[in-house]
N, C-alpha and C positions, 0 to 999 in steps of 0.2 A: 543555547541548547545545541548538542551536537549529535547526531546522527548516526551511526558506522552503517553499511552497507556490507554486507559477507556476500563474494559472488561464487559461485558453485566450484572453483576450485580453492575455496576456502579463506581467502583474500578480502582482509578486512581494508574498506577504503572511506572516509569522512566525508559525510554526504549531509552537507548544508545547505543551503539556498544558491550560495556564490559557487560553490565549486561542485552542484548538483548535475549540470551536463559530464563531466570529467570523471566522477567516483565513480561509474564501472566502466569494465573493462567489456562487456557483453555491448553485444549488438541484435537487432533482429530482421528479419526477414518480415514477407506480405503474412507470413503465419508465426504469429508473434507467439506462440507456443512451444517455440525452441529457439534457442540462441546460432545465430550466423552472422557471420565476420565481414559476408559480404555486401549490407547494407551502409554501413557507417553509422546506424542509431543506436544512441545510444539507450540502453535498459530506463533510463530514468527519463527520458524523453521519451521514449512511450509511454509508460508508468503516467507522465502527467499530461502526455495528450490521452491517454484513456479517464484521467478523473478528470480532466477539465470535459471532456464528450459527457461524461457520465453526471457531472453538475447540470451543464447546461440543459442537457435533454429532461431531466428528472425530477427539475425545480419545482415544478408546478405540482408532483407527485405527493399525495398524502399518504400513499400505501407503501408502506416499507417491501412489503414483498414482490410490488412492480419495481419501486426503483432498484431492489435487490437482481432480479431479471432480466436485467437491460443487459447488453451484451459487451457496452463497454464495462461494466461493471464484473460480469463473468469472466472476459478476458483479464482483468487485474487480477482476479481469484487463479485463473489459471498460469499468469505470469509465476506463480509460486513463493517459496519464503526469497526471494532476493526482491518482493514486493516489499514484506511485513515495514521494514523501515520506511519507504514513504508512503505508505500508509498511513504511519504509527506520525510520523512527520503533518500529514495532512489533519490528522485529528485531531491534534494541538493546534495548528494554524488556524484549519478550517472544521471546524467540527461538523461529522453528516455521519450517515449510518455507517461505520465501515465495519460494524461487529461482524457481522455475517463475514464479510471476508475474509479477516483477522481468525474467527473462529474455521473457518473454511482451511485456511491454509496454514493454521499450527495445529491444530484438531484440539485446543483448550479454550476453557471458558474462564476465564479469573474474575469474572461479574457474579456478583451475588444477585439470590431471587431476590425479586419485586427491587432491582434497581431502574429508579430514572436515566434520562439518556446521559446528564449529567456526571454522575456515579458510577454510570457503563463508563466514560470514558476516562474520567479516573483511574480504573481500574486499569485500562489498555495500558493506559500511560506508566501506570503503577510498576505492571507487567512487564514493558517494555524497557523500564530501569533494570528490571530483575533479572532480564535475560541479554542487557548488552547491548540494547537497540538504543538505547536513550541514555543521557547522561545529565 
């Protein structure tokens, strides 16, 4: 399976597993809400030190709308669409709730009513062939 990564000046870069530190070009800051050159981290390293924070804390969670809440969770919503591909990545790998965020940061829903979580995620994935994120 293979990835693309679009970083906001339009820069499509192949974002796999092996060459997941390297595919952006972004960096952030202590306010990971805008891209700065002068940390050295990269986008996709925060990206999955916020989902690995946002596993571990929320494991034990049965309420989607707590785990939804957590702020490492927020902050991947707010990282913005140069998120959606590891996302779309972690939901295939690791499957957990990332609709909300998915929907959060494209403003679409491509899940039909009364879908299981199974079938939501289908769907993401479906979706994310559709628009380039996935192959």
């Amino acid at each position: 399976m293979s990835l693309y990564w679009q970083d906001w000046g339009g820069q499509r870069s192949a974002f796999t597993q092996n060459t997941a530190t390297t595919a952006v070009a972004f960096v952030w800051e202590r306010d990971i809400t805008r891209p700065d050159l002068a940390t050295g981290e990269s986008l996709v390293r925060v990206f999955q030190a916020l989902a690995d924070e946002w596993y571990n804390a929320t494991a034990h969670f049965s309420n989607v709308q707590r785990m939804t809440r957590h702020p490492a969770y927020q902050a991947i919503i707010r990282l913005g669409r140069p998120a959606v591909p590891g996302i779309l990545y972690e939901l295939e790998v690791r499957p957990h709730f990332w609709f909300t965020a998915l929907e959060a940061i494209t403003g679409q829903n491509p899940v039909p009513l009364e879908s299981d979580v199974m079938e939501a995620r289908a769907a993401w994935l479906a979706w994310g062939r559709q628009h380039g994120y996935l192959r």
